[in-house]
C-alpha positions as CSV (number, residue, x, y, z in Angstrom):
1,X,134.3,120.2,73.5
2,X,134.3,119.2,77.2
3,X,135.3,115.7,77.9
4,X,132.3,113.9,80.5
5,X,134.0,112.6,83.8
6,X,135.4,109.1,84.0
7,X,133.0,106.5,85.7
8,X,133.7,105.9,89.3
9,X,131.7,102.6,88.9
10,X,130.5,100.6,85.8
11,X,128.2,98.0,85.4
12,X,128.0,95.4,82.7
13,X,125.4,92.4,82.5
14,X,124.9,92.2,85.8
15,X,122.2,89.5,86.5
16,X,120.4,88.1,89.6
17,X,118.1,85.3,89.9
18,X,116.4,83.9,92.7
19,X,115.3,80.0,91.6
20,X,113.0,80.7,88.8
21,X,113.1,84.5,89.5
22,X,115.3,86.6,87.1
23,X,115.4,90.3,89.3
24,X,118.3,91.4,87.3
25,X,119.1,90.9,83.7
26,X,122.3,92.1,82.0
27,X,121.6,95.8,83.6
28,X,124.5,98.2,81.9
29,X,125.1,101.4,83.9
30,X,127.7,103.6,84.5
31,X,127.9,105.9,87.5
32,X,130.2,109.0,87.6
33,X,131.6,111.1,90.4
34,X,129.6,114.6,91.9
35,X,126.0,113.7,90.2
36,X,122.6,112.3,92.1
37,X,121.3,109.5,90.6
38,X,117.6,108.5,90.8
39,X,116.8,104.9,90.1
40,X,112.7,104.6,89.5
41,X,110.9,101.2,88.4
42,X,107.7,99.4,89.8
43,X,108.1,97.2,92.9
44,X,109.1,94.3,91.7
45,X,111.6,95.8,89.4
46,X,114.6,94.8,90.4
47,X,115.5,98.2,92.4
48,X,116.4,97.2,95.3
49,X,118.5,93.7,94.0
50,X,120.5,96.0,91.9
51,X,121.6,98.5,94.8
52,X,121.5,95.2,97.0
53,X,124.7,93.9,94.5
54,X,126.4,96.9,94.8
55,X,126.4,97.4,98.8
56,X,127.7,94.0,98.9
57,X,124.5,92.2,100.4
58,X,124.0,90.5,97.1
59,X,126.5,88.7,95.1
60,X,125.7,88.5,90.9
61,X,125.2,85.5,88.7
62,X,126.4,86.9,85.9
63,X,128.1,90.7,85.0
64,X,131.2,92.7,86.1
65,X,131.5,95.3,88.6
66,X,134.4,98.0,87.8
67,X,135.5,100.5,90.7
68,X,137.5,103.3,88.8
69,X,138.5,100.7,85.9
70,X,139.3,97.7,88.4
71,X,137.3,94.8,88.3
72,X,135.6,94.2,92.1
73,X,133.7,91.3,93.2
74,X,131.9,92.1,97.1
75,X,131.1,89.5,99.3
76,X,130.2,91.3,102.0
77,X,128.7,94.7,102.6
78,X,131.9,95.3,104.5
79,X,134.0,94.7,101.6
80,X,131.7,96.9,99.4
81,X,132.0,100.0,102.1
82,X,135.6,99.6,102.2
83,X,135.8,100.2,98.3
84,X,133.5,103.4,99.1
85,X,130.6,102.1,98.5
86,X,127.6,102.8,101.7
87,X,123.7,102.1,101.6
88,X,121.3,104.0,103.9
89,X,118.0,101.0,104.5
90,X,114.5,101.6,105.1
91,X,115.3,100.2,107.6
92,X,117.7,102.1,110.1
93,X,120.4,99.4,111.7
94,X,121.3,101.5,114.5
95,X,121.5,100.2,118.2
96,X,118.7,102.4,120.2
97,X,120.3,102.5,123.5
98,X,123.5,104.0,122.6
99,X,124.5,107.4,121.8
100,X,125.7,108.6,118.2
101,X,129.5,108.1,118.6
102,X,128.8,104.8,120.3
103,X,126.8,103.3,116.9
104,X,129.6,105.0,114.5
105,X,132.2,103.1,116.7
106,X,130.4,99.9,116.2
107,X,130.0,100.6,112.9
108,X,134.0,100.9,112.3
109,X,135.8,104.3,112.7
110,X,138.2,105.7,110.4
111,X,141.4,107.2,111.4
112,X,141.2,108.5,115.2
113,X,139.5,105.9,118.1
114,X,139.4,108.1,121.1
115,X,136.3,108.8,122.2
116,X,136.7,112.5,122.7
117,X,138.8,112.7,119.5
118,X,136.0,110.8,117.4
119,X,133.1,113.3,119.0
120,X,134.9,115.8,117.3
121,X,135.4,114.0,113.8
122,X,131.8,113.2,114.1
123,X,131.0,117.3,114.6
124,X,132.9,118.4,112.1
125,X,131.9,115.9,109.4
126,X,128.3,117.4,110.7
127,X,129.0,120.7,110.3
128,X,131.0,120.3,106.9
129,X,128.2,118.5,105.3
130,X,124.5,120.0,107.1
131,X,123.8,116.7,109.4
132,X,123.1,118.3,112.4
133,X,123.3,115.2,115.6
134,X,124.6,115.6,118.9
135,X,127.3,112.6,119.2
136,X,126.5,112.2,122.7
137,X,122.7,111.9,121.9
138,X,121.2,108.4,122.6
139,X,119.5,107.3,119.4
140,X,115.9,106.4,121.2
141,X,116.0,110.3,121.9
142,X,116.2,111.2,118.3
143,X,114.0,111.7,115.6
144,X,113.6,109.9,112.2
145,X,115.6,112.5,110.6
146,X,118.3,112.3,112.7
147,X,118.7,109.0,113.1
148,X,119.1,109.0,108.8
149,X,121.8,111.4,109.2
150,X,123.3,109.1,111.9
151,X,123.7,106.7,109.3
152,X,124.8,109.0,106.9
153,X,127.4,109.9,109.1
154,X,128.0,106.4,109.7
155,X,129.2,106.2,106.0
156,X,130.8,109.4,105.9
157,X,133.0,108.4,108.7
158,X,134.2,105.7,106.4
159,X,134.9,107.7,103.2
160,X,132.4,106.2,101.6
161,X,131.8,108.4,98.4
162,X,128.9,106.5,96.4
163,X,126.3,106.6,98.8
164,X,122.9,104.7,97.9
165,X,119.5,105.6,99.5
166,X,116.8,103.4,98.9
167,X,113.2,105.6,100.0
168,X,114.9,108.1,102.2
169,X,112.0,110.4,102.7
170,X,109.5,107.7,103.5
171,X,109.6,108.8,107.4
172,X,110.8,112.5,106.6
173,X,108.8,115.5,107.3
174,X,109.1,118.1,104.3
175,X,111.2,120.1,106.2
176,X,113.6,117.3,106.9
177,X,113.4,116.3,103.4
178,X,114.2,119.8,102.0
179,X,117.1,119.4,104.4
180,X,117.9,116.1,103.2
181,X,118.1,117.4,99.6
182,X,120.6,120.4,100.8
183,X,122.4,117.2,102.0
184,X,122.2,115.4,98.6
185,X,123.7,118.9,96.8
186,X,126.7,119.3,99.6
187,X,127.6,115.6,98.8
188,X,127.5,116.0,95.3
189,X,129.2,119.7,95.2
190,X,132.5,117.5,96.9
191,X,132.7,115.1,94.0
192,X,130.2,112.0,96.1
193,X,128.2,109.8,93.8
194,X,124.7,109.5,95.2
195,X,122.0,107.2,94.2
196,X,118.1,106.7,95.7
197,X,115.4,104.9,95.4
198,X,112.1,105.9,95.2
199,X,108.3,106.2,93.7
200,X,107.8,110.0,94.4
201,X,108.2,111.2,91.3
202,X,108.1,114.7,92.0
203,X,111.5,113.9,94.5
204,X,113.7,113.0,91.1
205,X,112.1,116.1,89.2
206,X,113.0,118.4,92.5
207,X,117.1,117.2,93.4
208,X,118.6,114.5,90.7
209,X,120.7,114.9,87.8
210,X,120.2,111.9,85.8
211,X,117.3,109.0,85.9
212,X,117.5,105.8,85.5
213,X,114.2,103.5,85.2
214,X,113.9,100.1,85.6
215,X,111.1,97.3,84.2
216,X,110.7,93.7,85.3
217,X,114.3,93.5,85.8
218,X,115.6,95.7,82.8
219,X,117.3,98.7,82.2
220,X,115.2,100.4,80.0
221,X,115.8,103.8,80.4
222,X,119.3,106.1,81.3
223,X,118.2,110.2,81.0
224,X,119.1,113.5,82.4
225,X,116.3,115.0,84.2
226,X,117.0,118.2,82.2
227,X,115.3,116.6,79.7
228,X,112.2,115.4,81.5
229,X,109.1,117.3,80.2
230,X,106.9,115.5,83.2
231,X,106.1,113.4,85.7
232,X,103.7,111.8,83.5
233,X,106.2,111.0,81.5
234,X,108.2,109.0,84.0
235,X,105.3,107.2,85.0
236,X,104.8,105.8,81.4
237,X,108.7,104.5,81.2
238,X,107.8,103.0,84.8
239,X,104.9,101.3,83.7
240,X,104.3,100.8,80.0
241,X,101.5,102.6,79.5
242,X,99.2,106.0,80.3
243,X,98.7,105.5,84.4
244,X,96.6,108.4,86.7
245,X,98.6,110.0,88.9
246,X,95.3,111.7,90.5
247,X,92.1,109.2,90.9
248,X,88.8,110.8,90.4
249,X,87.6,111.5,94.2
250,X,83.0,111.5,94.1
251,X,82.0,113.1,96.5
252,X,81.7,111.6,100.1
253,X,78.3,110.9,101.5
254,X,78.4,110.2,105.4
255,X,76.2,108.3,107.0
256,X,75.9,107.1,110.5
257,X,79.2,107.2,113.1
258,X,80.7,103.7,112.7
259,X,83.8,104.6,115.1
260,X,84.1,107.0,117.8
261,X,87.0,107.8,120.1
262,X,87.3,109.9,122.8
263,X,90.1,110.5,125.9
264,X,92.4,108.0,124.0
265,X,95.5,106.8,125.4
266,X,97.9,103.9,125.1
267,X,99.6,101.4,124.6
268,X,99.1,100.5,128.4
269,X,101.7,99.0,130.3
270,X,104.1,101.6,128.7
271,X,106.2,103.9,131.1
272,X,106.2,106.5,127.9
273,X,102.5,106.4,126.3
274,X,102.7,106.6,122.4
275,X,99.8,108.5,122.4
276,X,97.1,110.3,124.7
277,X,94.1,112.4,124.8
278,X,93.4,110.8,121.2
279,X,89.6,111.5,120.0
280,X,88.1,111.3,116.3
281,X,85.1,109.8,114.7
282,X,84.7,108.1,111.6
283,X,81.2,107.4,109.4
284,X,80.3,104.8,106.8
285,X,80.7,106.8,103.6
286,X,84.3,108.8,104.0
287,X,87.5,108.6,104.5
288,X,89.1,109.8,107.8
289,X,93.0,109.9,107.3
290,X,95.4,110.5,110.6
291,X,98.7,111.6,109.2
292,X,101.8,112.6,110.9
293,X,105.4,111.5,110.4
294,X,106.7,108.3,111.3
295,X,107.6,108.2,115.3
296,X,105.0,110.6,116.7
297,X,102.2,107.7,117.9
298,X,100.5,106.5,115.3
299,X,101.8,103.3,114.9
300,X,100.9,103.0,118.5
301,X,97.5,104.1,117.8
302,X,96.9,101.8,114.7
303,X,98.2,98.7,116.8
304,X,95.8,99.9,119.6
305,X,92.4,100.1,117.6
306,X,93.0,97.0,116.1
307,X,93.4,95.1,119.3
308,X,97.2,94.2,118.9
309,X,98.3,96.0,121.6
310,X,96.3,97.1,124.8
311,X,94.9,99.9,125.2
312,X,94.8,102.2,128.9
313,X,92.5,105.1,129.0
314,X,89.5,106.8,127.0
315,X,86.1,105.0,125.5
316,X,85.2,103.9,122.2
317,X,82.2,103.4,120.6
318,X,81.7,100.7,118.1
319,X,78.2,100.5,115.9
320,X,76.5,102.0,119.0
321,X,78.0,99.6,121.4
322,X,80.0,101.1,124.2
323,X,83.7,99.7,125.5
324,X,86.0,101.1,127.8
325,X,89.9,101.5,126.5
326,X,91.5,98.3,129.0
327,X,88.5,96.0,127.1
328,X,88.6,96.7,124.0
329,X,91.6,94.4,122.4
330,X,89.9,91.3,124.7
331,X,88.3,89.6,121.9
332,X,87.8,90.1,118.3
333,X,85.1,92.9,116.8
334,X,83.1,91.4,114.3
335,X,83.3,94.1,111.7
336,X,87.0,95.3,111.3
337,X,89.4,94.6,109.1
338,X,93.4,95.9,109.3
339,X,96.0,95.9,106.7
340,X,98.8,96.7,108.6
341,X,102.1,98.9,107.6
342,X,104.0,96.1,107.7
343,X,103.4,93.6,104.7
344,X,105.7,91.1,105.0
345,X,105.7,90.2,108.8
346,X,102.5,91.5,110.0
347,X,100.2,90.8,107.3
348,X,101.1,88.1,105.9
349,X,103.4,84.9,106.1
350,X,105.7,84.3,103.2
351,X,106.3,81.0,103.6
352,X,102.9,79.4,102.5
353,X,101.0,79.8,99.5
354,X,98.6,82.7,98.2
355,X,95.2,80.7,99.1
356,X,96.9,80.0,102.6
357,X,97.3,83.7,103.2
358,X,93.9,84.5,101.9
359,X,92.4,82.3,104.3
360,X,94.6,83.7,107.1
361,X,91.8,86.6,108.9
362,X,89.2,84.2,107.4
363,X,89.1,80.7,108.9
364,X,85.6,81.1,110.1
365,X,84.3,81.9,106.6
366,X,86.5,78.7,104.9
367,X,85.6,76.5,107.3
368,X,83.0,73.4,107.5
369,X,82.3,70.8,110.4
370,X,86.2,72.0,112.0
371,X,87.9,71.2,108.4
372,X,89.2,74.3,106.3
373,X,87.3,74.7,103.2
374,X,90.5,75.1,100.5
375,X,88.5,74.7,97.2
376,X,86.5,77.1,98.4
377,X,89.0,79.1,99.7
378,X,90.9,78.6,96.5
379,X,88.6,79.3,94.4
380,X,87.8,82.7,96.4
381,X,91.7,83.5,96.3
382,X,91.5,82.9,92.1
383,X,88.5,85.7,91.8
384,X,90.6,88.7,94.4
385,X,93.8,87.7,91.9
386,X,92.1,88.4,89.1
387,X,89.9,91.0,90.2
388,X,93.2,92.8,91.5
389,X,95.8,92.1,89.0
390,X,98.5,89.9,91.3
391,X,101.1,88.2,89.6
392,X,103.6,86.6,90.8
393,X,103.3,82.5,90.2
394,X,100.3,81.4,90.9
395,X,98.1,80.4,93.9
396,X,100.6,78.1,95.5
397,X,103.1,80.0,95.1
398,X,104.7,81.5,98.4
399,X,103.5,85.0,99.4
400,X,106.9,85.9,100.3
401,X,107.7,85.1,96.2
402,X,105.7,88.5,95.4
403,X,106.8,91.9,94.9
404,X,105.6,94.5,97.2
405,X,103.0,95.9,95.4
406,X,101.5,92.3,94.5
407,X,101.3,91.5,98.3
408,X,100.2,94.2,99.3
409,X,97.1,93.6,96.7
410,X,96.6,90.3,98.0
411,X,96.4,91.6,101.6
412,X,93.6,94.9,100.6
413,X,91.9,91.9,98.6
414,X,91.6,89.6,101.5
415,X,90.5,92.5,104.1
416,X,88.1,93.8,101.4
417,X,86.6,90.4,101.1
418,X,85.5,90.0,104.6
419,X,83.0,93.1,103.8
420,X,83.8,95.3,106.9
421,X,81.9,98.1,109.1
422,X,85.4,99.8,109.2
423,X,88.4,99.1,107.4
424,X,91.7,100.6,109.2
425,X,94.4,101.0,106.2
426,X,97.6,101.8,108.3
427,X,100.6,103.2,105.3
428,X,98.7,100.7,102.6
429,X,100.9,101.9,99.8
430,X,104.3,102.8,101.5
431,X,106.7,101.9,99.3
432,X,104.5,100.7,96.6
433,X,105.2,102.0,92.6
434,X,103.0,104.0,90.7
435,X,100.5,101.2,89.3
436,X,100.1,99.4,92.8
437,X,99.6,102.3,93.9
438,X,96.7,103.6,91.8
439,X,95.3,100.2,92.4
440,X,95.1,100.4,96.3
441,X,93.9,104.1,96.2
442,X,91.2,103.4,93.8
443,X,90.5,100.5,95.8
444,X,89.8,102.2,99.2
445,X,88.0,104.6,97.4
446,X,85.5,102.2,96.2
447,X,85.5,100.9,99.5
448,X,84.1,104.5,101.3
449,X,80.7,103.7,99.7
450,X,80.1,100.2,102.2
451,X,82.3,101.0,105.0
452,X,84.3,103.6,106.8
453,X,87.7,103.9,106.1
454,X,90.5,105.3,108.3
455,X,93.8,106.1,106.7
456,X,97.0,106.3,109.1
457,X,99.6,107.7,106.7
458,X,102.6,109.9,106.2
459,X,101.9,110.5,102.8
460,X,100.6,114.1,102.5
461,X,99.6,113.0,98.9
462,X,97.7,110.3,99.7
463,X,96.2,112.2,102.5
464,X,94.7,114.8,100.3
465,X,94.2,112.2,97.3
466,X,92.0,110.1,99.1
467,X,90.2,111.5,102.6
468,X,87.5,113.9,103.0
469,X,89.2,114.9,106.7
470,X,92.7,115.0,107.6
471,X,93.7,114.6,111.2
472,X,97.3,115.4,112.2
473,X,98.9,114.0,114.6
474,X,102.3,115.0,116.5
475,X,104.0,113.5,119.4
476,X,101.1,111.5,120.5
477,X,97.9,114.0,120.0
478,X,95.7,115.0,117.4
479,X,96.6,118.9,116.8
480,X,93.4,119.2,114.9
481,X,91.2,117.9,111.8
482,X,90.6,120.2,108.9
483,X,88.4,119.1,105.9
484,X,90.6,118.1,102.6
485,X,88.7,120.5,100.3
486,X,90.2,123.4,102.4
487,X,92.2,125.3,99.7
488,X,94.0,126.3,103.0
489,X,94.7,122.4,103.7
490,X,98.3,121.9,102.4
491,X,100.4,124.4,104.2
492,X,98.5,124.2,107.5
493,X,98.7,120.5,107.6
494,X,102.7,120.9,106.7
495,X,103.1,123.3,109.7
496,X,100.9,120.9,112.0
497,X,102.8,117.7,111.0
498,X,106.2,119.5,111.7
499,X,104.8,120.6,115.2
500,X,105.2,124.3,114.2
501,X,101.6,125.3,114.8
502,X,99.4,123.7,117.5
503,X,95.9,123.8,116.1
């Protein structure tokens, strides 16, 4: 009888709370050396506290940490990396105007300084592990992929050897995240610990060893994915209960064009334009999503149509009313609402209270004689909670007191409220679980019958879950639309998004 490895890190009542917020409570979990962890649970879960602890970011209220038997206490991410211990954000924390070997210097070199000398560290670590980057690359020049394996290198260059991901394919194209995964197996096949987070369930079936699932702040599940019969059945230890992982799609019904582009380009006043040549229509009744990966113009685009940013060149057409591009973000239109990709800064302000936030794209509705309305407003922001299923506190509570999927309910429910001509849903479920998930999607859905809806996503899932077109966009251009009830759909789109066929 084989012995199983010793624990390279072991966790033992390890709790969190922020004021009346428990995120942790007494989690047990014990990591071992060459296996890829996946840690699953709704937003809200405690995820992302939990890996927060262990990078050093956080410190616990209550538990033990044990690095290979000795008992560590990190006050600093800094101190967590030097015990070996690295987290790769959503968020990449590289400095754009540098090259490759100039961020991994800031970020601390090991061994060797000299430049020339570290360019060749940086190669070979490259090489050795599958992260292909050019060290003398500047990191504006680079993709999203390769800017994750900068800061993968970033660890590696520090021995770090439990590395923790938390959603590293959100901005990955399949072909990057197939390549990613190869990355995952190397690391492993050397004896590194590796841990991500994330809601794509079919991700832990594909590349981890062991799952672990997480609920309202618990531990309530440690398995090896050998054992997993399906997807559906993670979903349950997620959430509790039966959820769909596929909504029931009617069929669409067009009517008249509520939005039509043509000769689009933007944002103006840029030297490099995100996007050009950009033209689509969309009609009450369906669901036009533009998908492409993260970088290559449509969050240029989706800042553009909704008047954030200005527009330079092309014509749009509004419910039959004419505008030229450099007009069109000079005044509000009557008719559109956005939920933007961005949740917590964009969308909404976490610092004031639920009914505040509902009233935030509303003020005209809520108000009477120049005084805001707030029993009204309240009493509005009661009915979208309930309707919606947001909890978190209450409706003074802050906004920024709700988990992810929670505000992002409260944003579609105060966009959906205003009863738009044409709702613009830029990434509405990015990093969302499973339940919020479902909820938004069968949300928008509804919503096709009043008004029409344009998706911007990434999500080739969603993509073909929810529109009745898919438009793909890369590098700044729509490379063509193809109906989603194409049986031909998936692999064209997949070729299109990676810029390996051009329409």
């Amino acid at each position: 009888m084989t012995s199983s490895p010793p624990a390279v890190l072991e966790l033992s009542g390890i709790t969190k709370h922020f004021g009346d917020i428990t995120a942790n409570r007494a989690i047990d979990w014990s990591l071992n050396a060459g296996r890829i962890y996946a840690l699953l649970g709704e937003n809200g879960a405690g995820k992302s506290t939990l890996m927060s602890i262990l990078a050093g970011r956080y410190q616990p209220d209550a538990g033990t940490i044990r690095r290979q038997g000795r008992t560590v206490r990190f006050q600093s991410p800094a101190q967590a990396l030097a015990a070996g211990i690295g987290m790769v954000y959503q968020r990449f924390m590289l400095v754009a105007p540098l090259s490759v070997a100039e961020n991994i210097r800031l970020h601390g070199a090991a061994g060797r300084s000299r430049s020339d000398r570290q360019g060749a560290s940086i190669r070979e670590l490259a090489v050795r592990y599958g992260l292909a980057v050019d060290p003398d690359a500047l990191v504006q020049d680079l993709s999203m992929g390769e800017r994750q394996r900068v800061e993968i290198l970033k660890l590696l260059n520090r021995r770090a050897d439990i590395l923790i991901f938390d959603e590293p394919t959100a901005v990955l194209t399949h072909t990057e995240i197939a390549g990613l995964f190869e990355v995952f197996q190397r690391l492993r096949d050397e004896g590194k610990t590796i841990v991500f987070i994330t809601h794509k369930l079919e991700e832990v079936m594909a590349v981890a060893d062991e799952i672990a699932v997480m609920r309202r702040g618990r531990m309530v599940a440690r398995l090896a994915a050998a054992d997993v019969r399906s997807q559906h059945d993670l979903a349950r230890l997620m959430v509790g209960r039966e959820i769909i992982l596929n909504v029931d799609k009617p069929p669409a019904a067009p009517g008249e064009t509520v939005l039509a582009v043509s000769g689009l380009s933007g944002p103006a006043g840029s030297s490099r334009p995100g996007f050009e040549e950009i033209a689509f229509e969309v009609r009450r009744g369906e669901i036009l999503a533009i998908i492409g990966v993260a970088g290559n113009g449509q969050e240029d685009l989706a800042a553009g149509l909704a008047g954030l940013t200005p527009l330079k060149t092309g014509r749009l057409t509004f419910k039959g009313r004419r505008w030229r591009a450099p007009q069109w973000g000079r005044k509000p239109h009557e008719g559109i609402a956005y939920i933007p990709a961005d949740r917590d800064r964009t969308a909404s302000v976490g610092a004031i209270d639920l009914v505040e936030n509902f009233m935030l794209t509303q003020l005209a509705v809520f108000s009477r004689a120049l005084r805001l309305d707030r029993r009204r407003a309240a009493a509005a922001t009661a009915a979208a909670v309930e309707r919606f299923a947001i909890r978190g506190g209450g409706l003074k509570a802050p906004a920024g007191n709700l988990s992810g999927g929670n505000l992002q309910k409260l944003v579609l429910a105060r966009e959906l409220a205003r009863h738009p001509d044409l709702l613009l849903a830029e990434q509405p479920t990015q990093g969302l679980d499973v339940r919020a998930t479902e909820a938004v999607w069968q949300a928008l859905l509804h919503q096709r019958a009043a008004s029409a809806v344009l998706l911007i996503t990434g999500d080739l899932k969603e993509a073909l879950s929810l529109a009745d077109r898919i438009a793909v966009i890369f590098r700044g251009r729509i490379l063509d639309t193809i109906a989603a009830r194409d049986s031909a759909a998936i692999d064209r789109i997949k070729l299109l998004m990676a810029g390996l066929e051009t329409g």
